[in-house]
N, C-alpha and C positions, 0 to 999 in steps of 0.2 A: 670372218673367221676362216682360217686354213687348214686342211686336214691332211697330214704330211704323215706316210705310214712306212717304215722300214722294216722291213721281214727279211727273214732265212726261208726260202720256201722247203718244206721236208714235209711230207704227208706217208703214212699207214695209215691204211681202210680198216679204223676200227671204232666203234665207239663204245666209250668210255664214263663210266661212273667217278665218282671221289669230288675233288673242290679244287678250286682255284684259289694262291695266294694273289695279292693284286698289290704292287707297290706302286705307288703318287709321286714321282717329285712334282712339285711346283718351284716355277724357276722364272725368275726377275731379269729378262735379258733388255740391256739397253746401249748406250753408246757413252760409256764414261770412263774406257780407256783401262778397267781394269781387270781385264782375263776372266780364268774362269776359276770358279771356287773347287779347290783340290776334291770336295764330296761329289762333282762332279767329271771326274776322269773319263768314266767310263762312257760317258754320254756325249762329250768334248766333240770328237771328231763330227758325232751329227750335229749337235746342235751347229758349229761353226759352219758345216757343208751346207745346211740346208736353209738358216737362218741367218742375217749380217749383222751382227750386233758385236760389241767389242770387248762386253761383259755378261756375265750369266752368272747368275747369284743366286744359289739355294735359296727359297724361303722355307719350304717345310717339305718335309718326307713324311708318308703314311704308307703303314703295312696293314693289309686286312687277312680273312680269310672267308671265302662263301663258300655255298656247294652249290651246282648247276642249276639252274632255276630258281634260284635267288639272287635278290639286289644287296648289294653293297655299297654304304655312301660315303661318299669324302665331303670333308669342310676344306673349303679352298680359299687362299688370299681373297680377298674384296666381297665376301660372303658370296662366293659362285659354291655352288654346291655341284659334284660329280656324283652321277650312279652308277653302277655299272653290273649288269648281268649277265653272267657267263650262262650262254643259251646250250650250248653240248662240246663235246669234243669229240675229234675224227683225229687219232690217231694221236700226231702232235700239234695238229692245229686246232685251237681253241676258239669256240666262234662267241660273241661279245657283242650285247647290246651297249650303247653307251652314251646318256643321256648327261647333258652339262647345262644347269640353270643359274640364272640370276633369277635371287628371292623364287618367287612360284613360275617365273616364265622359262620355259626350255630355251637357250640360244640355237643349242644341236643336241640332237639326235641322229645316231648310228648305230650300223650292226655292221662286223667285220670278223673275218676268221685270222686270225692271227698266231704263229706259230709260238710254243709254250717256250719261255724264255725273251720272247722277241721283246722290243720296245715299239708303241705307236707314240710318235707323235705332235699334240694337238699343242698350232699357236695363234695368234690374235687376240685376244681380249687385251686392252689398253687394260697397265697396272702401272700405279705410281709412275713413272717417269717412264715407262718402257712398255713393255709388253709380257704377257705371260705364258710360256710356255707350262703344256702339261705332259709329264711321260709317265704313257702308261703299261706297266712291265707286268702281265698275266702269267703265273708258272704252276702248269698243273700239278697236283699235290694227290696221292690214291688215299691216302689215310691220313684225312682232315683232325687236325692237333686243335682247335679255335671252334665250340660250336657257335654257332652265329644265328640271328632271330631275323624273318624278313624286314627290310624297309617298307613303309610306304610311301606311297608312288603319292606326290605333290595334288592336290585336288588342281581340275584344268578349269 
């Protein structure tokens, strides 16, 4: 597994209450010669810089909403399950536990601060023919629209 993190670095020393939005794609990149899917524009230039593959295919997008101290979980291609908890925020960087399992085993576990807006992200897991990328887009939010209920955390 490879943990590839793209940031804007911009910090103010403050911390901060409210929620985090958290958008998912999950993306199908492989070598079959056919570009990249127009839903992902915005992502193109990393995926291509950082990743060699000659295709990159949406399979699913997901939008959530948490508040700080709370988990969030996505359903991913191949039943991989993502968590992810936003542990506080200092200014505009947003700090992020982020757990990604197949069935009940965690593959990884991370914590990373990451700026609001920014994209991390995570590739390796073999999917269908290719590989799966995951990008994960944290955008802090003061007045949470989505109340949301905790996760629970997978028995170990």
């Amino acid at each position: 597994m490879v943990l590839l993190v793209t940031l804007a670095v911009s910090a103010a020393a403050q911390h901060s209450a409210g929620a985090v939005e958290v958008r998912i794609n999950s993306v199908l990149a492989s070598d079959t010669n056919k570009g990249c899917d127009a839903s992902l524009r915005a992502l193109q230039r990393h995926l291509e810089r950082l990743f060699h593959f000659t295709t990159y295919h949406l399979v699913s997008h997901q939008d959530r909403q948490t508040r700080f101290g709370q988990l969030v979980e996505f359903d991913l291609p191949g039943g991989r399950i993502l968590q992810i908890e936003p542990i506080d925020r200092d200014g505009d960087m947003i700090h992020l536990e982020v757990t990604l399992f197949e069935g009940d085993q965690p593959l990884m576990t991370t914590d990373f601060k990451i700026i609001s807006g920014g994209v991390l992200l995570v590739g390796g897991p073999r999917y269908e023919q290719g590989a799966l990328i995951i990008s994960i887009e944290p955008l802090a939010v003061d007045e949470p629209s989505i109340p949301t209920q905790p996760v629970a955390r997978p028995a170990n």
